[in-house]
C-alpha angles and dihedrals in degrees: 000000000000091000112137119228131194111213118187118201137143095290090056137258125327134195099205117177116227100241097160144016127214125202090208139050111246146160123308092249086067101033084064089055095062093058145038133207119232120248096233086057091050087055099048092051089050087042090053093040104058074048102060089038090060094043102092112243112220104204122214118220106251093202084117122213112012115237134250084249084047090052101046093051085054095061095034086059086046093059089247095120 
């Protein structure tokens, strides 16, 4: 108890403190209970996150694979009948 452990994930790197052990393995209501994150890492994963939300996001189409209708649109667009 009180060692400290960086965990990295999606959502970025934290520093959390050991505050409990279970003997058991339980639900995640109660795992949160056995640990607390430091306040200089919350810091640093609010910090990272205002960061990500003003950096624009350029999406991507998900349609897939375009189709042979779709092709042969395109060239003929480009001038390539």
């Amino acid at each position: 108890m009180g060692d400290l452990l960086q965990v990295k994930n999606e959502s970025g790197d934290f520093v959390v403190e050991v505050v409990l052990l279970s003997e058991l393995r339980g639900p995640a209501a109660v795992a949160q209970t056995l640990y607390r994150e430091t306040e200089a890492s919350r810091e640093l994963r609010t910090k990272a996150a205002e960061e990500r939300k003003a950096v624009p996001r350029f999406e991507t189409s998900s349609q897939g694979k375009p189709s042979k209708r779709d092709r042969r649109e395109r060239e003929r667009l480009r001038g390539r009948e």
